[in-house]
C-alpha positions in Angstrom: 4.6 -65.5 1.0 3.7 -67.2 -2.0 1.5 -69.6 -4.5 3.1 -71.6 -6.8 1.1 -74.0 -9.2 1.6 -77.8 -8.3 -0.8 -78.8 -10.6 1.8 -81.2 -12.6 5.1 -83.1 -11.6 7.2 -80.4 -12.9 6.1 -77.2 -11.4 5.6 -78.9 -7.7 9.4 -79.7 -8.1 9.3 -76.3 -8.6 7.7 -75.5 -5.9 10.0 -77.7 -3.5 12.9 -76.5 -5.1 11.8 -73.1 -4.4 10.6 -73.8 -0.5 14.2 -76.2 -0.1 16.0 -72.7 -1.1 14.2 -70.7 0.9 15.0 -72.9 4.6 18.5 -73.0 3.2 18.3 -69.1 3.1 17.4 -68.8 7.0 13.6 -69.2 6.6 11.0 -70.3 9.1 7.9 -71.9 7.8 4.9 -69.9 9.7 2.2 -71.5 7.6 1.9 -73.0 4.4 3.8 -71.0 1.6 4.3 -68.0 4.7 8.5 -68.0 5.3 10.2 -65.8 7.6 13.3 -64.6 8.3 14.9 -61.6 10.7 17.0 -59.2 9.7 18.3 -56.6 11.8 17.5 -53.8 9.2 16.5 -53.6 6.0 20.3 -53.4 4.3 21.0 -56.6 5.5 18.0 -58.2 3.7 19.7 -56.7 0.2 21.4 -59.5 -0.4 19.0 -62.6 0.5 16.0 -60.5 -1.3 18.7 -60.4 -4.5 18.8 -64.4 -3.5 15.4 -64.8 -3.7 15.1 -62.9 -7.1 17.4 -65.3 -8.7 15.3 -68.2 -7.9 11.8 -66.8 -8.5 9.9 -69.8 -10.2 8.4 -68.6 -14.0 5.0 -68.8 -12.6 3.1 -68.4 -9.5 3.6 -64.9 -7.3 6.2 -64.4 -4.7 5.8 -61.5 -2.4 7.9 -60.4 0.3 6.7 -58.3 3.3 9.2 -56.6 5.5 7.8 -56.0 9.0 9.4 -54.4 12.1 10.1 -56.2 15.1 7.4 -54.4 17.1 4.8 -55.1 14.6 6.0 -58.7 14.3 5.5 -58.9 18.2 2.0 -57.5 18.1 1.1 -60.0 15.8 -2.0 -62.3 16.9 -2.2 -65.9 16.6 -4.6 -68.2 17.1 -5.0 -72.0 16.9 -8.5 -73.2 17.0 -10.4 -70.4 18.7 -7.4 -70.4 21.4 -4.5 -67.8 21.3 -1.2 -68.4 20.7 2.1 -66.2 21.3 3.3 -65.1 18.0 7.5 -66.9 17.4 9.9 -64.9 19.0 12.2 -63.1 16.2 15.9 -64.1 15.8 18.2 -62.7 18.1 20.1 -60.0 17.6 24.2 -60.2 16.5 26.1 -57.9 18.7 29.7 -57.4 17.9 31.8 -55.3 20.0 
């Protein structure tokens, strides 16, 4: 999740530059400034989180939330007043 200023040309290049990089990293858009992306466990997020580090924009706040695919799934959506099924995660890579 984050908010990054756009107030002037500069910082909402910024700010695409920063949401381009983000999609290029695996990223879904779930709302306005709300990416997400599945892991299968928290060591194979070490590396894009170190990704994301390297990019952080000098202003603004970046946060990153790391839920579990059962509370991802009991997640509650709702366009309007009518609800919606959450986005199915990623599927799993199995290797045998």
């Amino acid at each position: 999740m984050f908010d990054l200023p756009v107030d002037k040309p500069k910082k909402r290049k910024r700010y695409t530059a920063f949401r381009k990089t983000l999609l290029k990293l695996g990223f879904s858009m779930l709302q306005y400034s709300v990416y997400a992306r599945y892991f299968p466990s928290m060591d194979a997020s070490k590396s894009c989180v170190a990704s994301i580090k390297m990019i952080l924009p000098p202003e603004g706040e970046v946060r990153l939330l790391f839920v579990t695919d059962k509370q991802f799934g009991k997640m509650e959506v709702y366009n309007g007043k009518k609800r919606k099924e959450p986005e199915e995660p990623a599927p799993q890579l199995m290797l045998f």
